[in-house]
C-alpha positions in Angstrom: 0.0 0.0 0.0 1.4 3.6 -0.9 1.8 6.4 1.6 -1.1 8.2 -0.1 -3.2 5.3 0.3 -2.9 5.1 3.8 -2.9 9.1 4.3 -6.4 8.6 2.7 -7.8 6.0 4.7 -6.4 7.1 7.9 -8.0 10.7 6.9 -11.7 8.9 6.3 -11.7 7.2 9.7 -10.3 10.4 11.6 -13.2 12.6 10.0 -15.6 10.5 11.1 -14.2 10.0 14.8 -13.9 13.9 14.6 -18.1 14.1 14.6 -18.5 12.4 17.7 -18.1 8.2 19.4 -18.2 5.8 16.6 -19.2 2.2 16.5 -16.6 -0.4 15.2 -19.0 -1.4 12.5 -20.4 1.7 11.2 -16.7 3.4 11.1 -15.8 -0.2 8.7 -18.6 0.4 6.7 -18.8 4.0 5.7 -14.2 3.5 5.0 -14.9 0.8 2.8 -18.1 2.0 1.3 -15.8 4.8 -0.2 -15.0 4.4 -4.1 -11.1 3.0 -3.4 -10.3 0.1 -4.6 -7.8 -0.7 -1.7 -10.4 0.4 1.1 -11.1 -3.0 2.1 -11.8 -4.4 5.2 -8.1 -6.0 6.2 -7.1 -2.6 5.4 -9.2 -0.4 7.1 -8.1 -2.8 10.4 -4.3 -2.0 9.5 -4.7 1.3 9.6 -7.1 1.8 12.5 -5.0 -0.4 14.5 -1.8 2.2 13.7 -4.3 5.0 14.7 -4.9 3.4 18.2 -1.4 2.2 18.7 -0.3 5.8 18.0 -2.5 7.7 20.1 -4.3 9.4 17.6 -7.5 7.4 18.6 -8.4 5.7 21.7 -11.5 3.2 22.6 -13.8 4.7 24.7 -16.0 1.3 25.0 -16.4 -2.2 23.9 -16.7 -1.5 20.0 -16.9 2.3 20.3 -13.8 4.6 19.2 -13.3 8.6 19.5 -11.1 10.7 17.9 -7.8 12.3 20.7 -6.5 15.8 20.4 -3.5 14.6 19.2 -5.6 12.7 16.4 -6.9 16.2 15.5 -3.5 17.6 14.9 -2.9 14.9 12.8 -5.7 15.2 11.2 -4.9 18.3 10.2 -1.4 17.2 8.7 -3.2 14.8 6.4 -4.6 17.5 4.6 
C-alpha cells in the first residue's frame, strides 16, 4: 500500500471519529463504502490499528472509538 493510500484511509476514519463516538461497525462500513479500490476491510483494520497504537484514537467502550487531540493535529497534517 502507498503512503497516499494510507494518508487517505487514515484521513476517512479520523473525519468521522472527529463528529463524535463511533461504532466499530459503522466506522468499517462508511471507510470501505468509499469508491477506493484498496479500502477494504483488512485494510481499514491496519490502519485503525496504527491510529490506536499511536494515540491518535483511543477506545472509549467495547466496539466504540473517539477521535484524541493529538488525532486532531494529525488530522490536520493529512490534509
Amino acid at each position: 500500500m502507498k503512503d497516499r493510500e494510507r494518508d487517505v484511509l487514515r484521513k476517512a476514519i479520523l473525519e468521522m471519529l472527529s463528529k463524535g463516538h463511533v461504532h466499530y461497525t459503522d466506522l468499517e462500513k462508511k471507510v470501505t463504502a468509499t469508491c477506493y479500490s484498496f479500502a477494504t476491510t483488512n485494510t481499514f483494520k491496519r490502519q485503525l490499528r496504527y491510529l490506536l497504537d499511536n494515540a491518535y484514537v483511543q477506545r472509549v467502550a467495547r466496539g466504540v472509538y473517539q477521535i484524541t487531540p493529538k488525532g486532531h493535529d494529525y488530522s490536520v497534517l493529512l490534509t
